[in-house]
C-alpha positions in Angstrom: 19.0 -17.9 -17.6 20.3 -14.8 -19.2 19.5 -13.9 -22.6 21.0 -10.4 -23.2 22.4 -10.8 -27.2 23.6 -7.6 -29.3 22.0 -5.2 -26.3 18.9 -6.5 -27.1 16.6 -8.9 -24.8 15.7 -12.2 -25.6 11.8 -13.4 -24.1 12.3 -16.1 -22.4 9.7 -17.8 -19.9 9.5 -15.3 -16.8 9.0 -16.7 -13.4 6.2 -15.8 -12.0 4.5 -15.5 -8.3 2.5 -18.7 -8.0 -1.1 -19.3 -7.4 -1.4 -19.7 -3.0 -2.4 -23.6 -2.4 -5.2 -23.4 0.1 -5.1 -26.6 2.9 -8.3 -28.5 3.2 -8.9 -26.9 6.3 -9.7 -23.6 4.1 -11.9 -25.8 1.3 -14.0 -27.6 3.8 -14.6 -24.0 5.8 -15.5 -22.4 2.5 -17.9 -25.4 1.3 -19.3 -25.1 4.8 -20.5 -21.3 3.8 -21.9 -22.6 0.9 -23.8 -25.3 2.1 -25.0 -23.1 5.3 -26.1 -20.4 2.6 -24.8 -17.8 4.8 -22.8 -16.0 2.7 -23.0 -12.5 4.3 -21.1 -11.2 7.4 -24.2 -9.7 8.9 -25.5 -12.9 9.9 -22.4 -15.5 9.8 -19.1 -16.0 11.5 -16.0 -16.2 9.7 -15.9 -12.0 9.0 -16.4 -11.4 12.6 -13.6 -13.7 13.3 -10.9 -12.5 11.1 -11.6 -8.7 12.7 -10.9 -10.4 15.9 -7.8 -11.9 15.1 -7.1 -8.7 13.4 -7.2 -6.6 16.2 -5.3 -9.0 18.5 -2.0 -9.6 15.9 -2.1 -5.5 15.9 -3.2 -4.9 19.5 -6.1 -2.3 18.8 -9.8 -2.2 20.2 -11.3 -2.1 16.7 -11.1 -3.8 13.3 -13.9 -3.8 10.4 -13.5 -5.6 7.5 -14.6 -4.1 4.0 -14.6 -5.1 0.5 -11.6 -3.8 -0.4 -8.2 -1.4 0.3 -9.7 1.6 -1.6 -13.0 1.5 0.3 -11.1 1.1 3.6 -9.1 4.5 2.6 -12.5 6.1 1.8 -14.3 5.1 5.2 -11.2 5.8 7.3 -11.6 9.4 5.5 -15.0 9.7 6.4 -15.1 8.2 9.7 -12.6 11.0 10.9 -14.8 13.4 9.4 -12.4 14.7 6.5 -15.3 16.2 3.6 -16.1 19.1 1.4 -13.7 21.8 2.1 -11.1 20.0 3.5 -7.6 19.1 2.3 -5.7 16.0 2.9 -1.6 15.9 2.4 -0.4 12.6 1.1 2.2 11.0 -0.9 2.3 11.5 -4.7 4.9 7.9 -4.9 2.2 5.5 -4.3 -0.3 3.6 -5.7 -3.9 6.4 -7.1 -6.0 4.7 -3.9 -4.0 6.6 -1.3 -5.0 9.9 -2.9 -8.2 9.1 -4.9 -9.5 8.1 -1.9 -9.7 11.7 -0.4 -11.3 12.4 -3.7 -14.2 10.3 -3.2 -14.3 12.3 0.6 -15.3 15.4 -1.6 -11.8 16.6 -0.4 -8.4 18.1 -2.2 -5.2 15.8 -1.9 -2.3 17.9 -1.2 1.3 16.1 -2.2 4.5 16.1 -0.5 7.5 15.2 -1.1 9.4 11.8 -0.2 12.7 11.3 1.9 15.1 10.0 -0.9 16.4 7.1 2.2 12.9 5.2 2.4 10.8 6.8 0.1 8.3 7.5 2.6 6.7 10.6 2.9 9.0 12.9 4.3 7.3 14.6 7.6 9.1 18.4 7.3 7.5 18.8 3.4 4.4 17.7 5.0 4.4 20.3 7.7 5.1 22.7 4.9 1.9 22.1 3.3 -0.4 22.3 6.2 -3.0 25.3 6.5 -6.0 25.9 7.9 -7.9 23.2 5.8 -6.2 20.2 6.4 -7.9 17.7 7.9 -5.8 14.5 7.7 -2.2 13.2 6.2 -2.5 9.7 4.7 0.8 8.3 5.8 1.6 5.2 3.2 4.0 2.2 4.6 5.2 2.4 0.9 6.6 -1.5 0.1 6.4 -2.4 3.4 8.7 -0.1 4.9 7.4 1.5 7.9 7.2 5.8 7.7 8.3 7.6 10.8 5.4 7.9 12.9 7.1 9.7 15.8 7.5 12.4 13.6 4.1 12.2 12.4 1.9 12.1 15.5 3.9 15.2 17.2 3.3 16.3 13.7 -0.6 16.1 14.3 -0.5 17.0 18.0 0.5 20.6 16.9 -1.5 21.0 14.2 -4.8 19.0 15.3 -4.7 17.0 11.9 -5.6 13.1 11.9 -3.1 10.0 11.0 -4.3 7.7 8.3 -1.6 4.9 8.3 -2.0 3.0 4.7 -0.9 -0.1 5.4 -2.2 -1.7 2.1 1.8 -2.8 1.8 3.1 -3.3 5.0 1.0 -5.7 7.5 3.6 -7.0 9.7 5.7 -4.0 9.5 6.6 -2.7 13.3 7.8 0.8 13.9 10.1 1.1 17.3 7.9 -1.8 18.5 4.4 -1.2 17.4 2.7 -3.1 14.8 1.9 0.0 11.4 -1.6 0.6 11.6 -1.6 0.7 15.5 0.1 4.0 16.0 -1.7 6.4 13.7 -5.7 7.8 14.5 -6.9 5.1 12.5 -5.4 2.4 9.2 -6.4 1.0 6.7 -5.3 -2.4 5.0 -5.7 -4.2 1.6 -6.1 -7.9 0.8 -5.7 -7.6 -2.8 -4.2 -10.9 -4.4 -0.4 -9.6 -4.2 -0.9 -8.5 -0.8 0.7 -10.3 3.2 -2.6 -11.9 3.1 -5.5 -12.4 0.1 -8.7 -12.8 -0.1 -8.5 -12.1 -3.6 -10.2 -8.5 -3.2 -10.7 -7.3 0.6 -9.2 -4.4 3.5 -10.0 -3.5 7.4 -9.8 -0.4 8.9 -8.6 -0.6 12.7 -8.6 2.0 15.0 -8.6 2.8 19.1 -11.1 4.9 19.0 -15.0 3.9 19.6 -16.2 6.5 17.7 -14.4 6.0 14.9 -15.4 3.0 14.6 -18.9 3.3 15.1 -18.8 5.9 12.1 -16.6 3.3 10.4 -19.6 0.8 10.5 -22.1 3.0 9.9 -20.0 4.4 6.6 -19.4 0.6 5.5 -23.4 -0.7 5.0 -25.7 2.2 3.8 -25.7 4.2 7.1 -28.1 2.0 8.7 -28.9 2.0 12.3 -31.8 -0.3 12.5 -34.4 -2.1 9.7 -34.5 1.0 7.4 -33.5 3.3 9.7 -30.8 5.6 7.8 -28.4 8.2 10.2 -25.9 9.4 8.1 -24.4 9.2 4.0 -23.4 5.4 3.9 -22.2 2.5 1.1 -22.1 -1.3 0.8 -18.2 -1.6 1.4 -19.2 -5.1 3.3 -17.1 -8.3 3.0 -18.3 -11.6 2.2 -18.4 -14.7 4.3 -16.0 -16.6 1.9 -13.9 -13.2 2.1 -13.7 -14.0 5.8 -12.8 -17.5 5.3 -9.6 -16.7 3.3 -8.9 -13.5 5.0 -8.9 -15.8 8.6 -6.5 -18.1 7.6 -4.2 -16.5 5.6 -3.9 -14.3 9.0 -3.3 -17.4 10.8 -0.4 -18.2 8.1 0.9 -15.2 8.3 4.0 -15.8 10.4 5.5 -18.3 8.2 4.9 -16.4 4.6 6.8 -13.8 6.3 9.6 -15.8 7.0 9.5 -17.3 3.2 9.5 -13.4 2.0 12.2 -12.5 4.7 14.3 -15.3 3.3 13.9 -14.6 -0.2 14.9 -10.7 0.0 18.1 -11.9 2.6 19.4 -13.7 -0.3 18.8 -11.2 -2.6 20.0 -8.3 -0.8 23.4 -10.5 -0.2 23.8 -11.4 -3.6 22.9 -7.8 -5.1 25.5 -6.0 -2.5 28.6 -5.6 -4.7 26.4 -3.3 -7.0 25.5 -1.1 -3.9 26.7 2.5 -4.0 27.6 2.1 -7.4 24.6 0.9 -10.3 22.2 0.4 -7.4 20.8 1.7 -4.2 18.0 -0.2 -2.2 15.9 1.7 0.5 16.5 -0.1 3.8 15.1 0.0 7.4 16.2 2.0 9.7 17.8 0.0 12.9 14.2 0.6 15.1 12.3 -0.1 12.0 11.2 -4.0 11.0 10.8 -3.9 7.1 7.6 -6.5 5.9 8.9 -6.6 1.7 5.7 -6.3 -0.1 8.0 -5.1 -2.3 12.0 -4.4 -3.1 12.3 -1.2 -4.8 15.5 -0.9 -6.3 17.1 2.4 -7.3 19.1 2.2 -10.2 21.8 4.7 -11.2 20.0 6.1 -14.7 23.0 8.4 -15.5 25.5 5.3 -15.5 23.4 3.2 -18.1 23.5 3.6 -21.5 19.5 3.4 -21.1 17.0 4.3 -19.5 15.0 2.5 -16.8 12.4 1.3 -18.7 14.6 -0.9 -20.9 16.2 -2.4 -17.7 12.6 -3.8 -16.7 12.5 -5.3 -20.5 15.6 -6.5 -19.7 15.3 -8.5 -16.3 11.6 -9.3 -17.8 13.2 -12.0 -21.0 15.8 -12.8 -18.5 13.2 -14.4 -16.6 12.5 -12.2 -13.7 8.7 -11.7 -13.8 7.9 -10.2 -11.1 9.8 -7.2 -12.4 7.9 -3.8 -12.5 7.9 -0.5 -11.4 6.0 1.4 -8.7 5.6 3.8 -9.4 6.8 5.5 -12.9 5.0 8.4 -12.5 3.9 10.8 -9.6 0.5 11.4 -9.2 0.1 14.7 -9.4 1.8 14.1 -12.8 -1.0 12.1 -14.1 -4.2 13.5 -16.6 -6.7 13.0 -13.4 -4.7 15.6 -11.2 -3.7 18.0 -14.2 -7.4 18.1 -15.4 -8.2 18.6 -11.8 -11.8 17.1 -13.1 -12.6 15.3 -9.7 -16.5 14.3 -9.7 -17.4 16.9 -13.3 -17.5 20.5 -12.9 -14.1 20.3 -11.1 -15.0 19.6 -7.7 -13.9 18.8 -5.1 -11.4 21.3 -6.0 -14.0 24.2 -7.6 -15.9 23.1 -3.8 -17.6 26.5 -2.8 -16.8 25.5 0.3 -12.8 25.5 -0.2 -12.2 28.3 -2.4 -8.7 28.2 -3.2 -7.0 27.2 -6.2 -4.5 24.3 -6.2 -1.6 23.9 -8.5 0.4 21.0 -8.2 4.6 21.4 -8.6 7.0 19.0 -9.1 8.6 17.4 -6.2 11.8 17.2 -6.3 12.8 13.4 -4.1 9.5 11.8 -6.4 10.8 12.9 -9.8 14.1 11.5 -8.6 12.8 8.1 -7.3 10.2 8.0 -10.1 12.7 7.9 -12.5 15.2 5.3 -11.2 12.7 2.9 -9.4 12.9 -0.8 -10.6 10.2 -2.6 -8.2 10.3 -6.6 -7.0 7.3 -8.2 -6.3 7.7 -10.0 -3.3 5.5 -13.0 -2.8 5.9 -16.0 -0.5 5.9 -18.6 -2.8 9.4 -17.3 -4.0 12.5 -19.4 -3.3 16.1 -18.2 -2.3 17.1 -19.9 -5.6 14.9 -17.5 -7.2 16.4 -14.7 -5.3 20.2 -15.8 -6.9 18.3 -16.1 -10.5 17.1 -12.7 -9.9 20.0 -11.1 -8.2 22.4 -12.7 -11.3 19.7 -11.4 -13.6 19.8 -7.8 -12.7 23.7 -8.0 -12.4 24.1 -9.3 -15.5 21.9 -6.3 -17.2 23.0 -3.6 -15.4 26.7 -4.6 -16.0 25.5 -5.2 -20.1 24.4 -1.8 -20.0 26.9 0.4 -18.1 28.4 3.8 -19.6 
């Protein structure tokens, strides 16, 4: 499989996540919709049911499902009132939703930095950067790996500042227990294609709290109370019935694509170990902590190669390891949209007359770090154990080829 020649990779055929295979259960549901020419939630069945199964895997009162991860950020935002004025801290080593998000609130994101251990957001910088305008702290289950929400909700009780749990990576993560997304104020989830579940593009928002999630709804289809009838600043973030239809049964199937993932990242983890502590170091959960794998996000020891990380993904891509990548190579507040500090033109939200204060983003210290060793695995169901030993031998093989 390997194809490392003269310190120079070789393209060979990658292997790459495979397409799910839907049962005819799923088909004949989805041909159903179609024939019924109900194709909306607002009049058919099959959204309704998935934010009832939903709720129940996670054990809250309320779950809405929206057209996608980005607008379930935005309308978690909004629903807990976070707007002009207002700052939100969040993680700059994560995917642009989990801050962009409080952009489209007409808010400013405020980074912190990460705990080197989980790559999580580490709660003591957060605190650091709270003042008298934060609203909210988007707390991300980066990978799949749950943050510590202990830390965070005593975090909030003595500042008054909501919990968004992001748990765009981590449905079926649990935290001393608890399901992520059933601890914080209110979550969000994503059911993009690489995601636990896939509808192909889709998220929820879940929360305990009624009135939450009455603004929630209100927020996710124009503001409308009744035929015309407009209360408050709304937007069509609705999911479609054939949304629902995948979204309900890849829920039900959830159980056993965890076990595939579990079993492929066991194998890998085993057969990567003898490069622990020495070319590599891969985040782990802590003993009350139950890890989901979205993703593997390998740390590789940059200043014992003789190159730097990017060539390692070049590497381990023409050895056949396709679902190498890297999340994320850059962070955030690193990137043109947060240097420009442009926002919506004219600079706002961060020019907002009603926030007044001038925001200059630093360098972290833990992101830099991470951002520069990261090597990420996609982590998809689909994926064998013998795929795990292909992998595992592929990124021994490279990082040996390339030592100092």
């Amino acid at each position: 499989m390997l194809a490392i020649e003269g310190g120079k990779p070789v393209r060979e055929t990658p292997i790459v996540a495979r397409p799910v295979v839907y049962s005819d259960e799923v088909l004949q549901a989805i041909a159903e919709v179609l024939k019924s020419g109900i194709l909306t939630a607002q009049h058919g069945k099959w959204v309704k049911a998935f934010e009832s199964e939903l709720a129940s895997y996670l054990g809250v009162r309320h779950v809405l499902a929206v057209s996608n991860g980005t607008a379930a950020l935005h309308t978690a935002l909004k629903a807990v009132g976070v707007g002009p004025g207002d700052e939100v801290v969040t993680t700059p080593f994560t995917f642009a939703a989990s801050a962009t998000a409080v952009l489209h609130a007409n808010a400013v994101p405020i980074f912190a930095d990460i705990d080197r251990e989980t790559l999580n957001l580490d709660p003591a910088s957060v605190e650091e950067r709270i003042t008298d305008k934060t609203k909210a702290v988007v707390v991300v289950h980066l990978a799949g790996m749950p943050a510590e929400m202990d830390q965070f909700m005593k975090l909030a009780e003595r500042h008054g500042v909501k919990i968004v749990e992001d748990v765009a990576q981590a449905l079926g993560a649990e935290y001393r227990g608890r399901r992520a997304g059933s601890i914080g104020h209110i979550s969000t989830f994503s059911l993009y294609a690489t995601k636990h579940i896939t509808s192909g593009e889709g998220g929820a928002v879940a929360t305990d709290t009624a009135a939450y999630a009455e603004r929630a709804r209100l927020i996710r289809a124009h503001g409308e109370v009744g035929k015309y009838s407009y209360e408050m600043l709304g937007y069509n973030y609705r999911m479609t019935e054939i949304q629902g239809v995948l979204a309900y049964y890849q829920l039900k199937q959830l159980p056993e694509m965890q076990r595939r993932r579990e079993a492929y990242v066991k194998t890998l983890l085993e057969e990567l170990a003898p490069l622990e502590g020495d070319l590599l170091t891969i985040p782990k959960p802590r003993p009350y902590m139950k890890h989901s794998w979205h993703l593997v996000q390998i740390l590789v020891a940059v200043e014992k190669l003789r190159r730097p990380r990017d060539y390692v993904i070049e590497a381990l891509r023409a050895e056949g390891v396709g679902n190498a990548f890297v999340a994320y190579p850059t962070p955030l507040y690193k990137t043109p949209l947060f240097q420009r500090q442009e926002g919506h033109g004219l600079g706002c939200p961060w020019t907002c007359p009603y926030y007044r204060r001038k925001v200059e983003y630093k360098p972290l210290p833990n992101a830099e770090w991470a951002a520069e060793r990261v090597v990420t695995l996609l982590v998809m169901p689909n994926l064998t154990e013998q795929d795990a030993v292909d992998t595992a031998t592929a990124v021994k093989k490279v990082l040996n080829a390339l030592r100092r």
